[in-house]
C-alpha positions in Angstrom: -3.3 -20.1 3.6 -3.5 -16.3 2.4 -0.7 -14.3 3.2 0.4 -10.7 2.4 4.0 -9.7 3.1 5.0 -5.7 2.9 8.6 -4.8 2.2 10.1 -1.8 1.4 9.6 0.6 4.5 12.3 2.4 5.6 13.4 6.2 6.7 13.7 8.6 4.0 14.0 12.3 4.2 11.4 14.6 3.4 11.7 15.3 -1.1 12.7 11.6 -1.2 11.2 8.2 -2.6 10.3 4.5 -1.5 8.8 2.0 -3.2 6.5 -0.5 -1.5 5.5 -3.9 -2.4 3.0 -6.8 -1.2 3.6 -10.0 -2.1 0.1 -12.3 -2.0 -0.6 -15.7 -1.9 -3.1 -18.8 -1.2 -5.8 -17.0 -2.7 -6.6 -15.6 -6.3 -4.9 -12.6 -6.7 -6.3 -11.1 -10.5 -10.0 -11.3 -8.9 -9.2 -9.3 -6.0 -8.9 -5.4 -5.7 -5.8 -4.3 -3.4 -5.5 -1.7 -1.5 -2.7 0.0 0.7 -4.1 1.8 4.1 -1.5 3.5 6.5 -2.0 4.6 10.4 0.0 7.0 11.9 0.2 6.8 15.6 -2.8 8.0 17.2 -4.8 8.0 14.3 -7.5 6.3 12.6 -6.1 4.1 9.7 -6.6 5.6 6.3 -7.3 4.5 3.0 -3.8 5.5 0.7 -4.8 3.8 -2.6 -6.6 1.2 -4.2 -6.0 -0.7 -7.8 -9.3 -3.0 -9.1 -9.1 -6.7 -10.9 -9.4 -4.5 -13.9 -6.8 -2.0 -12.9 -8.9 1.0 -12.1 -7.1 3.3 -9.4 -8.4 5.8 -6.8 -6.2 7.8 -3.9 -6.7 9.6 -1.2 -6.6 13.2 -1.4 -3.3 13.2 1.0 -1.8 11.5 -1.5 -2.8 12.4 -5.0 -0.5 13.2 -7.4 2.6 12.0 -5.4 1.8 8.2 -5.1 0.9 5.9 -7.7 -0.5 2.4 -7.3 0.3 -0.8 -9.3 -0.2 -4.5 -9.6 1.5 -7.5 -11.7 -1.0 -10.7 -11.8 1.7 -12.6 -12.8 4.2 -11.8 -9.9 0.7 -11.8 -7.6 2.2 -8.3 -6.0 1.3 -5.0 -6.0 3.3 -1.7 -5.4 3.0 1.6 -4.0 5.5 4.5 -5.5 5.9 7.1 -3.3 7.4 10.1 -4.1 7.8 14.0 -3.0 7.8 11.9 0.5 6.7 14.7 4.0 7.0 13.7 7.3 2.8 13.5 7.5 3.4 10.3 5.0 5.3 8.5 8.6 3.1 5.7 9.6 2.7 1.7 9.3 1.7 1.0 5.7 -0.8 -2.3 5.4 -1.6 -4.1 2.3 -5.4 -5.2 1.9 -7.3 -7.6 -0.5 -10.7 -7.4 -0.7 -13.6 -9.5 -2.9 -16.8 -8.9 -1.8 -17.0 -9.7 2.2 -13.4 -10.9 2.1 -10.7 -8.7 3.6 -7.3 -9.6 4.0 -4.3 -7.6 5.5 -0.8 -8.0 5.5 1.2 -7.7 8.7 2.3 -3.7 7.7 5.9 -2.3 7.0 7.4 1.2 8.5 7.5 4.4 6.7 9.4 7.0 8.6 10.0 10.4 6.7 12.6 12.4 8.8 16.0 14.5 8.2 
């Protein structure tokens, strides 16, 4: 069956770094674009970044310039760098696959940015 498993969340100060990763499997990874969302508590979840089957990246605004998205086909994963951390980054972080009508979403990992 498809699964997606986040690691990587953790607390980190604000200036600091994590590095998130989703590990895939049961479907076929390369043909699908992935995509990390993130809700804060009592918001909508938002769309953090997204990597195509052909590698093609887009961000949201929040984000640009701090985060950067990748994928390895042959690991089936795909990260999220994020860096120059603020406590506005603190929310659940969910990994998505998506090919045509399919959606898939991983079960989410913490972020908490706080001294």
């Amino acid at each position: 069956q498809v699964q997606l498993v986040e690691s990587g969340g953790g607390l980190v100060q604000p200036g600091g770094s994590l590095r998130l990763s989703c590990a895939a499997s049961g479907f076929t990874f390369s043909s699908y674009a992935m995509s990390w969302y993130r809700q804060a508590p009592g918001k909508e979840r938002e769309l953090v970044a997204r990597i195509t089957s052909d590698s093609s990246t887009l961000y949201g605004d929040s984000v640009k310039g701090r985060f950067t998205i990748s994928r390895d086909n042959a690991k089936n994963t795909v990260d999220l760098q994020m860096n120059s951390l603020k406590p506005e980054d603190t929310a659940v972080y969910y990994c998505k696959a998506t090919y045509f009508v399919l959606n898939y979403w991983g079960q989410g990992t913490q972020v908490t940015v706080s001294s």
